[in-house]
DOKOL-293140 format. One record per residue: x, y, z of N, C-alpha, C, O, CB in turn; residue in three letters. Coordinates in steps of 0.001 Angstrom, whole numbers, padded with zeros to 6 digits, always signed. Each point is the difference from the previous one (the first is absolute). Glycine has a CB too. Layout:
XYZXYZXYZXYZXYZAla...
This chain:
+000831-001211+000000-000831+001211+000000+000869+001266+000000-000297+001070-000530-001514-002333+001756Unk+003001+000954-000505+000853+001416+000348+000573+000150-001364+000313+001187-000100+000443-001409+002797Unk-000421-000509-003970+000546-000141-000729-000854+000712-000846+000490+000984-000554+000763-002793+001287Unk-003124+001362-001090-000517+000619-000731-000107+001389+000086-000229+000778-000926-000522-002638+000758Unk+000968+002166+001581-000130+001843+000535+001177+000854-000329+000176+001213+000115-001445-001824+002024Unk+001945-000252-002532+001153+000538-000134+000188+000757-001687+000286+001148-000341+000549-003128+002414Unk-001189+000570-002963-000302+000158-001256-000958+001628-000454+000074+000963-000763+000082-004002+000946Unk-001092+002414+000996-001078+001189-000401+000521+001525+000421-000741+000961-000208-001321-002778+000650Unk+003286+001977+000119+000172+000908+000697+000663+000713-000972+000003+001217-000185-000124-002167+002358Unk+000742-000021-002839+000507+000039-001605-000031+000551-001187+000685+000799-000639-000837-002005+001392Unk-000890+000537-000912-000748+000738-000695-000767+001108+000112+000018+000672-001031+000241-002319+000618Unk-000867+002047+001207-000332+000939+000756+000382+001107-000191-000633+000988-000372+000447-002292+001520Unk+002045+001093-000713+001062+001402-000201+000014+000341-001717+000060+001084-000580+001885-001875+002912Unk-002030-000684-002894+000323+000085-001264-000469+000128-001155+000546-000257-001073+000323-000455+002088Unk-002648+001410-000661-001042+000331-000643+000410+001493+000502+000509+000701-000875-002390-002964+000723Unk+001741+002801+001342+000331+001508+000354+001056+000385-000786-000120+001056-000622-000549-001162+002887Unk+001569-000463-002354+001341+000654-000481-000558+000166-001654-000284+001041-000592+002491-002375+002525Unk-002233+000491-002229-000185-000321-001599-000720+000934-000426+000324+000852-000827-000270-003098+000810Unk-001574+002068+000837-001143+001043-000963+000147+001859+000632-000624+000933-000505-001680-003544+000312Unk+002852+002680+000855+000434+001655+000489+001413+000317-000914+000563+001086-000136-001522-001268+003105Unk+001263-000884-003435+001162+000368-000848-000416-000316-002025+000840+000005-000900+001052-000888+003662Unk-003167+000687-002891-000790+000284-001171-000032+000892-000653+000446+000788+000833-001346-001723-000087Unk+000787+001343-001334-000692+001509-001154-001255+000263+000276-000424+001135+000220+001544-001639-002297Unk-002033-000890+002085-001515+000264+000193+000212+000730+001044-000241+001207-000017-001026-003127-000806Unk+001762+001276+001915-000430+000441+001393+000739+001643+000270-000418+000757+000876+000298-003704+000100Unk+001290+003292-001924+000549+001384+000375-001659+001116-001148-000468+001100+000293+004506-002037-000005Unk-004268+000396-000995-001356+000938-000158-000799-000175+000737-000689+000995-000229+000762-000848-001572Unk-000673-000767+002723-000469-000094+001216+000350+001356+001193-000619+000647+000846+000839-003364-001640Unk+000919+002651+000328+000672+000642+001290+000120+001459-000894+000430+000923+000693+001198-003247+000890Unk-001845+002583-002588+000497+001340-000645-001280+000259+000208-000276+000871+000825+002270-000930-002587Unk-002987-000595+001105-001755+000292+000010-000152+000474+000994+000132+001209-000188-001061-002789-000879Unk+000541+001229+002959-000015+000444+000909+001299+000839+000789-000158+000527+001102-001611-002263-001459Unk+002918+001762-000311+000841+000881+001291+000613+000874-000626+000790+000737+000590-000277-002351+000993Unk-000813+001750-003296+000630+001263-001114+001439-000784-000482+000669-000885+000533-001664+003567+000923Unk+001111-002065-002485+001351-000264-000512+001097+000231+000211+000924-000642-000499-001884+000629-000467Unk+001131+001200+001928+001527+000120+001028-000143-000879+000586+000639-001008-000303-000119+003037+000756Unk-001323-002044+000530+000614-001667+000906+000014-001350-000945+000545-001055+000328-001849+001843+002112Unk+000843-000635-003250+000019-001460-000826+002019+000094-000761+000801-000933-000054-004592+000923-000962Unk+003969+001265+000631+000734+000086-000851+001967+000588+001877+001224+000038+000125-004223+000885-003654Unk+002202-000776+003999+001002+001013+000894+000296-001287+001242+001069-000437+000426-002359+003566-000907Unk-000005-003459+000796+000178-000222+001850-000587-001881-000194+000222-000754+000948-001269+004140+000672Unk+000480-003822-002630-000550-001183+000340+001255-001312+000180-000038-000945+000788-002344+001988-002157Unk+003390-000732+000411+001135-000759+000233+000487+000154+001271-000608-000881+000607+001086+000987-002749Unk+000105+000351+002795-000182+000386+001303-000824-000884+001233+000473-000650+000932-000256+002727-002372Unk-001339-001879+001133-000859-000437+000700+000058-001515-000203-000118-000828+000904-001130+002992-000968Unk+001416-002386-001039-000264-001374-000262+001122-000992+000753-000275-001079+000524-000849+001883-002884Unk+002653-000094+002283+000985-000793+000438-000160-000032+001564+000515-000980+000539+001006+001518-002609Unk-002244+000510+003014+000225+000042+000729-000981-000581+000643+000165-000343+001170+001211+001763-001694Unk-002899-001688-000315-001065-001096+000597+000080-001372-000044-000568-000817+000725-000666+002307-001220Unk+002235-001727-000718+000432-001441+000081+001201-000696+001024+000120-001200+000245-000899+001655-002610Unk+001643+000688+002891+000894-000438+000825-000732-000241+001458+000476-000773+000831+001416+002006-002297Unk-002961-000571+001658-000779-000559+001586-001231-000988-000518-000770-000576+000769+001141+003154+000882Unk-000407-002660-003012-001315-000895+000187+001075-001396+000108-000296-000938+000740-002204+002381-002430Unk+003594-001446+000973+001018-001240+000194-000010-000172+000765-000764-000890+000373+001891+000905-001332Unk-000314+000653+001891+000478+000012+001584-001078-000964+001305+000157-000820+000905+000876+003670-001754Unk-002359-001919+000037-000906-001285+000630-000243-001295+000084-000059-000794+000939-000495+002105-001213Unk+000408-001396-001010-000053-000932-000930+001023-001150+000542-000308-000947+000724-000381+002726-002678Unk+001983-001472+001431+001110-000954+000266-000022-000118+002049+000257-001014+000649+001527+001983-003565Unk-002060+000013+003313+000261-000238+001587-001294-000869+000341+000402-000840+000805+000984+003292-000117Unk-002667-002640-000902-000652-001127-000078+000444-001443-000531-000202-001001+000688-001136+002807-000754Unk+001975-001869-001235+000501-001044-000367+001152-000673+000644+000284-001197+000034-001240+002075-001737Unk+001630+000279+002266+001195-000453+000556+000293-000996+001878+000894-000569+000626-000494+003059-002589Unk-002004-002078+002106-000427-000442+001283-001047-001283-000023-000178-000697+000999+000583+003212-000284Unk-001040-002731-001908-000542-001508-000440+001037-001598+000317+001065-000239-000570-002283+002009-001584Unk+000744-002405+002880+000444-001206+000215+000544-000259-001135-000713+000134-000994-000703-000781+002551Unk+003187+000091-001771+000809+000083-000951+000148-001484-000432+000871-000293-000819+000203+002505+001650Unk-002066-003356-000197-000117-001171-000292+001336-000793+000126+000777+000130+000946-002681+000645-002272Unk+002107-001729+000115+001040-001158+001036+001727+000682-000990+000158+000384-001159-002484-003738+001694Unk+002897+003272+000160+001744+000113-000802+000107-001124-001027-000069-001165+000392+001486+001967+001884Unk-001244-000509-003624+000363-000245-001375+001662-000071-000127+000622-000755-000748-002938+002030-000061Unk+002774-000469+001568+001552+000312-000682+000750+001180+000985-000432+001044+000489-000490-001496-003325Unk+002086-000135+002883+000977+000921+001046+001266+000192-000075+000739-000893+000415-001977+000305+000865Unk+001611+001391-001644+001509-000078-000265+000685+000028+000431+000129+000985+000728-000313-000588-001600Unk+001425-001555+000852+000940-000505+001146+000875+001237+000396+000066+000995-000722+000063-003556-000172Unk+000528+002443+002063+000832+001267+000550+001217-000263-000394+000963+000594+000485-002158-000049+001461Unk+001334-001642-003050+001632+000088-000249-000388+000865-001200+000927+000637-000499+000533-003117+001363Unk-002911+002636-001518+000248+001166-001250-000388+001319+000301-000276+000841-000854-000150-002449-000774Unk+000403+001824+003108-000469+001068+001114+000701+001494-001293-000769+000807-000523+001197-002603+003992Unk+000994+001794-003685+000663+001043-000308-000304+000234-001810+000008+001133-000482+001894-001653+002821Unk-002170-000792-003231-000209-000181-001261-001358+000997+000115-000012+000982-000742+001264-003632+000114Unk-001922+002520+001160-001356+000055-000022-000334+001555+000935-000992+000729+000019+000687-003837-000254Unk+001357+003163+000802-000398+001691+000088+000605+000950-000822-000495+001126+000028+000196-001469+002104Unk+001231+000150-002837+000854+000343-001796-001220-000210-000272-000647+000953+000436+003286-001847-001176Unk-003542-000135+000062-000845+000240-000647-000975+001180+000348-000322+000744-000927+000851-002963+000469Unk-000936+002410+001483-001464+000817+000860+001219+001616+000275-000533+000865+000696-001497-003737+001326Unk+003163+003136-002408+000745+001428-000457+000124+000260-001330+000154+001136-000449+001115-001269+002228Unk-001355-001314-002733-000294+000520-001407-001035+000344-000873+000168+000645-001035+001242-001579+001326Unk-003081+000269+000347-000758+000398+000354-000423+001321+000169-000430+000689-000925+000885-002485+001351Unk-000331+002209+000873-000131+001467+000473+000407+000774-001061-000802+000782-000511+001220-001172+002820Unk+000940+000268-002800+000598+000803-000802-000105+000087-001351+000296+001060-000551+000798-001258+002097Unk-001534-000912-002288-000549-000172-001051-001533+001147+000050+000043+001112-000525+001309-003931+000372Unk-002487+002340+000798-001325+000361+000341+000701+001768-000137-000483+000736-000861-000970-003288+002778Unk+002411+002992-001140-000005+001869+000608+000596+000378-001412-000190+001151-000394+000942-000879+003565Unk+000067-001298-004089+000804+000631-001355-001025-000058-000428-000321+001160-000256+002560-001723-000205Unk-003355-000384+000088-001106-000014-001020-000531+001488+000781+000042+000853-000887-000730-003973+000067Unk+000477+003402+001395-001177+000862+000476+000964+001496-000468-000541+000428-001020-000963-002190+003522Unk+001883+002050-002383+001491+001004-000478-000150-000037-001187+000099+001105-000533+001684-001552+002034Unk-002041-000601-002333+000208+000253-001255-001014+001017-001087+000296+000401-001126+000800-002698+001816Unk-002529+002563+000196-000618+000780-000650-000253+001358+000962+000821+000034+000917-001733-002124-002394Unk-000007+003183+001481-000083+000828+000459-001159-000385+001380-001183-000321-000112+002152+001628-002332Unk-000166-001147+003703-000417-000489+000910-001424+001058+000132-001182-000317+000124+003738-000868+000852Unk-001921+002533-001057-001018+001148+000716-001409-000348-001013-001079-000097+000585+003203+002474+000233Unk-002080-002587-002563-000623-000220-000274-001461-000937+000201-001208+000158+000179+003281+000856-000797Unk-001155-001978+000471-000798-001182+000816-000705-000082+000949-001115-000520+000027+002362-000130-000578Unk-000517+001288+001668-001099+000100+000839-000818+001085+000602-000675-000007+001029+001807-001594-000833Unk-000880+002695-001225-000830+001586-000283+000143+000520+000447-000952+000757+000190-000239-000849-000655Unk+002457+000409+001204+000450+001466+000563+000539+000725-000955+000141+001191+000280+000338-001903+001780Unk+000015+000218-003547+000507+001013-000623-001644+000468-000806+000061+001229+000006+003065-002210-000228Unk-003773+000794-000088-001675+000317+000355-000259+001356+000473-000186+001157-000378-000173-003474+001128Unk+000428+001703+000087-000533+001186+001419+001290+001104-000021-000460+001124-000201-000902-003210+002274Unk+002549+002100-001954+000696+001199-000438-000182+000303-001078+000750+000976-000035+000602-001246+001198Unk-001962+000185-002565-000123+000638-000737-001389+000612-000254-000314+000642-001003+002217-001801+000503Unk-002660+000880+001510-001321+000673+000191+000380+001218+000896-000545+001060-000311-001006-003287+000126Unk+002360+002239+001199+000202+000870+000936+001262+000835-000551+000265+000985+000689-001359-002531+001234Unk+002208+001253-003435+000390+001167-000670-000974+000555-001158+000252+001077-000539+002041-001912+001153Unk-003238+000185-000921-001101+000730-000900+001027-000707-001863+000174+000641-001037-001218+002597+003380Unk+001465-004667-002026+000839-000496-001131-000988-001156-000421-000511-000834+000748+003150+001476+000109Unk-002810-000495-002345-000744-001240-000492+000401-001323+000503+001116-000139+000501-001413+001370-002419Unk-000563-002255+001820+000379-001272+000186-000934-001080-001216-001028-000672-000088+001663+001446+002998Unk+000994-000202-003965-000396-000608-001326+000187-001341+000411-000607-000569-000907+001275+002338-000856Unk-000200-002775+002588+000465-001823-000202+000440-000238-000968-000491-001039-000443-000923+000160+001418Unk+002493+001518-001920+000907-000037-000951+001328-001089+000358+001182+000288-000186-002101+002294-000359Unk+000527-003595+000975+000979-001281+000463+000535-000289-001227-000700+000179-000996-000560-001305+002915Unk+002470+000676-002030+000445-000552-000941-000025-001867+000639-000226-000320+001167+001748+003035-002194Unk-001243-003618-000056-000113-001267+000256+000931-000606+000384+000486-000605-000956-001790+000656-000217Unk+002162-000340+002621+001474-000507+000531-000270-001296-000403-000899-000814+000212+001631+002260+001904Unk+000790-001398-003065+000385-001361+000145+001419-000257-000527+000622-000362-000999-003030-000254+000825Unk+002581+001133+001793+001397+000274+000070+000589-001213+001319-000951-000742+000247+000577+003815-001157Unk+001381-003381+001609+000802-000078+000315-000915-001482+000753+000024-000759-000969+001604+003517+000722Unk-002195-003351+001105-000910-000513+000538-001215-000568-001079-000256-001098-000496+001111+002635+002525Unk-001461-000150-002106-001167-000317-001316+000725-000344-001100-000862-000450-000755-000856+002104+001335Unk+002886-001731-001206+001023-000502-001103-000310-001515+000007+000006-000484-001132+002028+002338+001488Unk-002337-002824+000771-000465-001216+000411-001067-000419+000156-000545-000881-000664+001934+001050+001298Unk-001904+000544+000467-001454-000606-000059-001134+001182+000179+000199+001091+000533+000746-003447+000558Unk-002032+001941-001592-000733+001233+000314-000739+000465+001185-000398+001164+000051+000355-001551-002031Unk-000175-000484+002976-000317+000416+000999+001284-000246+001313-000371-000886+000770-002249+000512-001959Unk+003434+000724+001412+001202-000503+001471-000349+000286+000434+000320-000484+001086+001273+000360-001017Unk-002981+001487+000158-000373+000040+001567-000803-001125+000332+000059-000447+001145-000069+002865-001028Unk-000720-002927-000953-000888-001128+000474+000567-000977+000597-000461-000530+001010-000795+000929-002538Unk+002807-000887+000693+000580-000992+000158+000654+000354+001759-000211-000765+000941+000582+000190-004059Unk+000315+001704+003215+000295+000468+001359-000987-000578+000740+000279-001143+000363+000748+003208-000902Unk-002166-001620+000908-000951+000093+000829-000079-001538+000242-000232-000348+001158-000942+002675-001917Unk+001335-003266-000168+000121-001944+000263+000811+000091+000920-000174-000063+001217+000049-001241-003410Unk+001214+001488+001471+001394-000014+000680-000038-000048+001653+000077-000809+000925+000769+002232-003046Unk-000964-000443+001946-000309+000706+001605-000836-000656+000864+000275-000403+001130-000132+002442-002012Unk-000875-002099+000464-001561-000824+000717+000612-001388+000689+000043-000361+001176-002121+001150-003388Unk+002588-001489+000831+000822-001438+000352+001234+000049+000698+000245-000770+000928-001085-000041-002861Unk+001469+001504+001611+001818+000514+000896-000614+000427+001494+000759-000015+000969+000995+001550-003397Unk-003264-001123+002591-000004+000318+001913-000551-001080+000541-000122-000030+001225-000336+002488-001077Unk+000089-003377-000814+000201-001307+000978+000780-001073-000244+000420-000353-001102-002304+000790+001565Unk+002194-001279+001254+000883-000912-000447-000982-001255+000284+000407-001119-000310+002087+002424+000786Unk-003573-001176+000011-000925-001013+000550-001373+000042-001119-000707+001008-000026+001649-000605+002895Unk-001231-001578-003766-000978+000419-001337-001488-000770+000945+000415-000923+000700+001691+000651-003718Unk-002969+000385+003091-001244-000226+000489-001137+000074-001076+000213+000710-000983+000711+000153+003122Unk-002028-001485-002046-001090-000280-000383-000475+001807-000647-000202+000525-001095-000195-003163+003100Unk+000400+002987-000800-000702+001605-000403+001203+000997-000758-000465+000984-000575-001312-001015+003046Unk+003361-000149-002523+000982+000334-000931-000183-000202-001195+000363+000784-000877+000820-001066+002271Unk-001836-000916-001620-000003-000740-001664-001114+000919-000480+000037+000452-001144+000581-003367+001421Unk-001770+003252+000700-001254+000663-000452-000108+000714+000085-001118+000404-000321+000351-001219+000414Unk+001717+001772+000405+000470+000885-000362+000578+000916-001358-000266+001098-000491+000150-002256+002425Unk+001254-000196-002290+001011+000403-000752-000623-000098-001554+000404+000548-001026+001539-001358+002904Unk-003436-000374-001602-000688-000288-001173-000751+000929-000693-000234+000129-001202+000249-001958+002101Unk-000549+002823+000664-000910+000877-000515+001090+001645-000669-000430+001071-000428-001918-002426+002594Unk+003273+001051-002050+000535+001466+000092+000413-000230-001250-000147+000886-000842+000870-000110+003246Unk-000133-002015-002741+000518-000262-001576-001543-000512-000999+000083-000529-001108+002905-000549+002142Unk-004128+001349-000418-001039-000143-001236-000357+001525-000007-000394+000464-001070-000745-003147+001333Unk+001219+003351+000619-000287+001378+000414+000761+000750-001233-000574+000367-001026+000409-000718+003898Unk+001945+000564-002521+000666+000035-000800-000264-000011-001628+000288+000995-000665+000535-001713+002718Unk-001232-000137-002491-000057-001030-001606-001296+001307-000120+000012+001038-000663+000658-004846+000756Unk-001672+003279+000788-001371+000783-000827+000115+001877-000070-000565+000754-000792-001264-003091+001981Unk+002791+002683-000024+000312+001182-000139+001215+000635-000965+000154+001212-000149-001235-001596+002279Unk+002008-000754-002831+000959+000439-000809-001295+000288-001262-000162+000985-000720+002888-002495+001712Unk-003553+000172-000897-000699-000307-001416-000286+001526-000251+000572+000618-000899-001833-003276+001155Unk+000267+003275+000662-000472+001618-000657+000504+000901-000245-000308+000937-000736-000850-001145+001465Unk+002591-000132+000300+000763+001195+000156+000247+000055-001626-000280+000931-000756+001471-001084+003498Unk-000694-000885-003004+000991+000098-001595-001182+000513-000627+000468+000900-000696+001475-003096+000392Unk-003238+002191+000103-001394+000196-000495+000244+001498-000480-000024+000624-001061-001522-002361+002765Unk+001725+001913-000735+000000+001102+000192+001559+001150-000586+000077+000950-000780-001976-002270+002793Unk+002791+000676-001254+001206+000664-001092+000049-000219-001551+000619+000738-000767+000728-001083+002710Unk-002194-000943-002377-000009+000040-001051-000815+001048-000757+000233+000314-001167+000394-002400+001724Unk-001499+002549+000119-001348+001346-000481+001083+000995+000229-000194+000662-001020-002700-001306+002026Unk+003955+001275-000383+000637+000586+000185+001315+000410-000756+000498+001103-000223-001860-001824+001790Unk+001781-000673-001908+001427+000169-000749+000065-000423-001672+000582+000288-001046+000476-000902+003554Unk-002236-000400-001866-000515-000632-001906+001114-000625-000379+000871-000284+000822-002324+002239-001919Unk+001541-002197+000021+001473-000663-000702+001458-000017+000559+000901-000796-000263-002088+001523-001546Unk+001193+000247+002566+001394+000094+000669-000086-001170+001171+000861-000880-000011-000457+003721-000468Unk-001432-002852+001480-000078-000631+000834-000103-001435-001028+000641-000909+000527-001602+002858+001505Unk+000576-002205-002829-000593-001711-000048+000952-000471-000998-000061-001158-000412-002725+001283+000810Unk+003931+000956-000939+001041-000247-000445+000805-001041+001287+000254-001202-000084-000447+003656-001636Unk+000470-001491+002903+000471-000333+001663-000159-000903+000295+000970-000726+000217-001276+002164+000553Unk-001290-002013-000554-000581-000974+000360+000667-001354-000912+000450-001052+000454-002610+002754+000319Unk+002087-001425-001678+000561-001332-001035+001334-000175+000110+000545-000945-000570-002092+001298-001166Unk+001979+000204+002203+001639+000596+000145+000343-000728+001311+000990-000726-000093-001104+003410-001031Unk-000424-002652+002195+000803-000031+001807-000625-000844+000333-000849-000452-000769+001384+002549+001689Unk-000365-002593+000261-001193-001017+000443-000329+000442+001286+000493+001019+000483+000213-003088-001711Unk-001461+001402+001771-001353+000811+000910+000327+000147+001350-000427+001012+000555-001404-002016-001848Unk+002664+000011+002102+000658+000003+001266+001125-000958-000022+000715+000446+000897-002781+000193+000226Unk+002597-001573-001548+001036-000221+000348+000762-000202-001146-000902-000497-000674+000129-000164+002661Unk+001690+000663-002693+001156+000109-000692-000054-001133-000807+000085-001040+000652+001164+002282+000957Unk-001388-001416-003072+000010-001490-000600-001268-001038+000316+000079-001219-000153+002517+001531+000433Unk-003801+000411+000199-001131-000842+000385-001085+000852-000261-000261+000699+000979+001352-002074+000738Unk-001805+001565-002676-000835+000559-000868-001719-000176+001472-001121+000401-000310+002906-001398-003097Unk
């Protein structure tokens, strides 16, 4: 049962995230709150409603009966295995570096509402140094990481790790949807070009 609540908790986050991060749903939000906040302040808002609706989210999950131990990793690979969970970290903070942080998460937005500076979203398409490989490393980070902070794998880890990598897949699927409406030929040039998260595995 703790397992299905967990799923659902899952999904849950992963319907919020998804459909507040729509088009439909940002005319929603332009319709009732005007087009400065749609265009100025909603990015903003958005990064910063999803980081406490998580927070919940995962701090419920994280307190669900974790069922029986699957897998544990011996303490003679104690030191292998924390190299891994620092390359990790560091992989995940280079991916995140690699694009415009303020953007992303709409503070450069909101300062350009408060210098009175357009906010054309004139992005160009990186695929450079990281993105040169694969097209999503932050996604791939965020595995990484997830798996490198434990050394003890459990029932509710796996269902975890299941839901975050279907989460993942259905959220790359639109994302690219979407850069492709954006970049057109350049992007699906890319796409045919790199592969999707890990290196030589399509």
């Amino acid at each position: 049962m703790n397992f299905v609540f967990a799923i659902f908790l899952w999904l849950t986050f992963g319907f919020i995230h998804s459909y507040m991060a729509r088009p439909n749903f940002k005319k929603i939000i332009k319709k009732n709150f005007g087009e400065i906040f749609e265009k100025y302040f909603y990015r903003f808002f958005y990064f910063i409603s999803q980081c406490v609706i998580f927070y919940f989210i995962y701090g419920i999950i994280k307190n669900l009966d974790p069922g029986s131990i699957l897998l544990k990793i011996p303490e003679s690979f104690d030191k292998i295995y924390f190299i891994f969970y620092i390359f990790s970290n560091l992989f995940l903070i280079i991916s995140v570096l690699q694009f415009d942080v303020s953007e992303f998460i709409g503070v450069s937005q909101v300062i350009k509402f408060f210098k009175k500076s357009k906010n054309n979203n004139n992005q160009k398409l990186n695929s450079t140094f990281l993105y040169k490989y694969v097209r999503h490393p932050m996604y791939l980070g965020i595995i990484l990481v997830y798996i490198s902070s434990h050394t003890i794998f459990t029932e509710l880890f796996f269902i975890n790790l299941i839901s975050l990598v279907v989460y993942i897949e259905i959220g790359s699927f639109y994302e690219e949807k979407t850069l492709v409406e954006k970049f057109g030929e350049n992007y699906l040039k890319y796409q045919n070009s790199t592969y999707k998260y890990f290196p030589f595995i399509r």
